[in-house]
N, C-alpha and C positions, 0 to 999 in steps of 0.2 A: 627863602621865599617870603614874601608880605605877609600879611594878614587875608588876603582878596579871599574868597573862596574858590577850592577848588573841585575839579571834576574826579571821580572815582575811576581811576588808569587800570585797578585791578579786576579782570574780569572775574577770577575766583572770589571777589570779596563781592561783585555786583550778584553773580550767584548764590552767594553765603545768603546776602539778605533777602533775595526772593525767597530760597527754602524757608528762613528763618521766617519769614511772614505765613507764605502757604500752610506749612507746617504745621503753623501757631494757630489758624483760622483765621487769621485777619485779613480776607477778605478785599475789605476796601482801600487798609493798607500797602498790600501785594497788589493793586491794579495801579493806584495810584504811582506807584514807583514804580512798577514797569511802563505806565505811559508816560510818567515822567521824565524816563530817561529813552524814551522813542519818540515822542512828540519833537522835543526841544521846544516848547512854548514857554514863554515864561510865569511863573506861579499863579497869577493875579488869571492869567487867561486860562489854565489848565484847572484851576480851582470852579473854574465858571461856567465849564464844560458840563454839559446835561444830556440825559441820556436819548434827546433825540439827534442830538450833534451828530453821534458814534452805531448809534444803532438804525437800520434799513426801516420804513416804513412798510407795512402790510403782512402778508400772511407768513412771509418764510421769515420774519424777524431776525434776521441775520445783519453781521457787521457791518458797516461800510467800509470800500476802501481806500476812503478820504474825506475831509469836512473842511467848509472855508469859516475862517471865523475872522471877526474884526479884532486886531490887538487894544488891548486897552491903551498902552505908552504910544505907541506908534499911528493908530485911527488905521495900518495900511491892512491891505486885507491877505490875511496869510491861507494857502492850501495845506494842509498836514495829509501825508499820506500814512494809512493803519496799516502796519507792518507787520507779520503772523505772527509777534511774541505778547503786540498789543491787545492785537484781534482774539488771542487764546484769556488772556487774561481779564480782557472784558466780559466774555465769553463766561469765564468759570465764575465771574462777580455776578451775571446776572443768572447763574443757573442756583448757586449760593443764597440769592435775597430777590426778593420781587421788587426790587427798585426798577425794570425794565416794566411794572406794572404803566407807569406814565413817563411820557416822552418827557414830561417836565418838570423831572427829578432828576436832583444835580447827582452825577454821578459819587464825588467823592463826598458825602454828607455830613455831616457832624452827628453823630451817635446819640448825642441828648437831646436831639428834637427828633420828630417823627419823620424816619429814613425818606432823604430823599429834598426834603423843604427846605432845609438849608447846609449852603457848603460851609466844610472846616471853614476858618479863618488861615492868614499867613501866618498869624504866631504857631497856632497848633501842628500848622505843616514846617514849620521851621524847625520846634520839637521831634518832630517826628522823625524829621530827615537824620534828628544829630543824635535820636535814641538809634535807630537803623544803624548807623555807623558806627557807632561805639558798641552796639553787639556782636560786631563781629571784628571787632578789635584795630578800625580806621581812627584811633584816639588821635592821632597826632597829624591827622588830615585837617584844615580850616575848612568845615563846611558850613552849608545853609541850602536854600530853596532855589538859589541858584545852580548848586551840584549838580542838580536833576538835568537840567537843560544844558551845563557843559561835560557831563560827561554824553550825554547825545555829541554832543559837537567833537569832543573831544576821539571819540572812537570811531564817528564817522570821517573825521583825519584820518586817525589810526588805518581804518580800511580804505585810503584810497582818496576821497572826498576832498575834492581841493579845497583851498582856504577859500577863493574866489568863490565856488558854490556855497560855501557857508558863512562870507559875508554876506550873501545876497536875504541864504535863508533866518539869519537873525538881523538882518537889516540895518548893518554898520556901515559906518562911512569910508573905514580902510580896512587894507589885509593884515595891514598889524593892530588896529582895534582889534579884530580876529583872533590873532593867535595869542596876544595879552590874555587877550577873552578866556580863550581854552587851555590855559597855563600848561602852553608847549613849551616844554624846557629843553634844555642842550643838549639832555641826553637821548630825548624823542627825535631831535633830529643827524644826532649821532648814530642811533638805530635803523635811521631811514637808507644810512649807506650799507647798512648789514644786510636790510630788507632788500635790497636793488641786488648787489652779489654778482653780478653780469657773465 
């Protein structure tokens, strides 16, 4: 396989690094990867996410369960829906830190300024993504910031999710931009005749 990055196939190694985060306290890091890899946004848009995007306006402060936001590449305007493993993880981020104090504080923030005013950068989430993975021993996986948003795509294949719905939802021009995309390989669709079993 290339150099491309690719998405995390293993569901035990996508749980390794939730615990491994929860675990540890990191907080902001255990949100970010789990919305990262339930969003499917891409980095530059999930990084710019703020917590009035994701969280209910008024008394019951509760999640939403969905936000439209503009893509920065594309100008098109995408609906994300908050899926119960996002909703629990934002959930335990805002019970963790009072960044839910103002709607316009960025969710994923950068730690050396005062929580909330400003998001990580791409390089620091790029770091982040490649330290998560090599903790839990994905050494010889080619990742990046991309991972996050194909192993979304890639495991909503897995269950089910036609190619057609998720070129529409990452906004490509074909079904094999797509599966390039989601580095389905021969064996995935080798398995898919095992899956079917009639």
């Amino acid at each position: 396989m290339s150099n491309r990055v690719e998405p995390i196939r293993d569901k035990k190694k996508i749980t390794a690094i939730k615990n491994l985060l929860k675990g540890a306290g990191k907080f902001r890091d255990y949100t970010l990867f789990t919305c990262g890899i339930n969003f499917g946004l891409r980095i530059g848009d999930l990084l710019k996410l703020k917590v009035g995007d994701v969280k209910k306006p008024g008394s019951d402060n509760g999640i939403k369960d969905n936000f439209e936001i503009k893509e920065q590449k594309t100008e098109k305007l995408n609906m994300v829906e908050i899926n119960d493993n996002a909703k629990k993880a934002l959930k335990f981020l805002f019970v963790r830190t009072n960044l839910d104090s103002s709607f316009n504080n960025y969710l994923f923030y950068n730690t050396k300024e005062t929580p909330g005013t400003k998001p990580i950068s791409r390089i620091q989430a790029y770091r982040l993504v490649r330290k998560w993975c090599e903790s839990v021993g994905l050494t010889n996986l080619s990742v990046g910031t991309h991972t996050l948003r194909k192993t979304f795509g890639y495991h909503a294949w897995k269950n089910g999710i036609s190619i057609e719905v998720l070129q529409k939802k990452f906004k490509h021009n074909s079904t094999s931009t797509t599966r390039e995309y989601l580095g389905i390989e021969e064996a995935d669709v080798k398995d898919s005749y095992h899956q079917v079993n009639l």
